[in-house]
C-alpha positions in Angstrom: -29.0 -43.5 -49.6 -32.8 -42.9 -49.7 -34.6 -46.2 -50.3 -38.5 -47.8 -50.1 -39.6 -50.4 -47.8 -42.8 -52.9 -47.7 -43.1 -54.6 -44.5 -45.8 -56.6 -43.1 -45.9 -57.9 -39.8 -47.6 -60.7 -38.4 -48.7 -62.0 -34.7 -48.8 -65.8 -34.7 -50.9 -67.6 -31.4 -52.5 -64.5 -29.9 -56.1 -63.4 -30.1 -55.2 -59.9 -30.6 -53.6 -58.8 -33.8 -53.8 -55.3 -33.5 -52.2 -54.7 -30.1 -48.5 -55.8 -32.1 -48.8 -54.1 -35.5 -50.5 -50.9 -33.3 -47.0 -50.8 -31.6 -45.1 -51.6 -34.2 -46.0 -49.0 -36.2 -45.9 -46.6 -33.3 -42.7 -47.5 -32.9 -41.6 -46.5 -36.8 -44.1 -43.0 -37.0 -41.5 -42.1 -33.4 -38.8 -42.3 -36.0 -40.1 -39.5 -38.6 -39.9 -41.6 -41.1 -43.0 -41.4 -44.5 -45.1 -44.3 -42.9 -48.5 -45.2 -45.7 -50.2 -48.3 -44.5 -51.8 -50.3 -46.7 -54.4 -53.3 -46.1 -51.5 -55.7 -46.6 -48.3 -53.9 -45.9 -46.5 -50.8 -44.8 -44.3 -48.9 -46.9 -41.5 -46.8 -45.9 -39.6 -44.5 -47.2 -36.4 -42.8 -45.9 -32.7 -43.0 -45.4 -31.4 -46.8 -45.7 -29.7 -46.3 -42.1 -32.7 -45.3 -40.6 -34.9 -47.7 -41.9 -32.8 -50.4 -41.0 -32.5 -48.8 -37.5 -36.4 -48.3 -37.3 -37.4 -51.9 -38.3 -34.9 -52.8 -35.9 -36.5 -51.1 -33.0 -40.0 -51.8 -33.9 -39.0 -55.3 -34.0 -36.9 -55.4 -30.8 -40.1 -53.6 -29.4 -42.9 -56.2 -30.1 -41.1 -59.5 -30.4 -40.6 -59.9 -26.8 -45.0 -59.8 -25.9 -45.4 -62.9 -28.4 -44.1 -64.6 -31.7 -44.3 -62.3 -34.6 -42.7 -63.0 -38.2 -41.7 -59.7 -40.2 -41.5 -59.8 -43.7 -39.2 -56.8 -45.6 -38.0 -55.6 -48.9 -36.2 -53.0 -49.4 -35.0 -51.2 -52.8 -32.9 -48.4 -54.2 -34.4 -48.9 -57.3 -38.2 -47.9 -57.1 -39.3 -44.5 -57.9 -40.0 -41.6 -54.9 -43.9 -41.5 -54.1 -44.7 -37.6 -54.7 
């Protein structure tokens, strides 16, 4: 089932903030997945499975170098960006 994401990502007690989200979002563009970031959020869009998997991964991947809360949603119902 294809679905949209908006994530956001953010490193708490570190004095870089662009080292986590940097490798976070490497970590979802490795995946193939349609990747626009925003100011404020990333949006996804792709395959629920993958997505989840993704998110997972990304997470798994930057969670361990410092404390990091991730905000998602995640919908079926929002229309395809052309």
């Amino acid at each position: 089932m294809k679905v949209q994401a908006e994530v956001s990502l953010y490193p708490l007690r570190t004095a870089s903030l662009s080292e986590p989200i940097d490798q976070f979002l490497d970590r979802l563009r490795r995946r193939g997945l349609a990747v626009e970031v925003t100011p404020m959020s990333t949006r996804l869009e792709g395959e629920s499975g993958e997505i989840f998997q993704a998110l997972r991964e990304a997470f798994d991947a930057v969670a361990p170098g410092g404390s990091v809360v991730l905000t998602v949603t995640i919908s079926n119902a929002c229309p395809a960006a052309t």
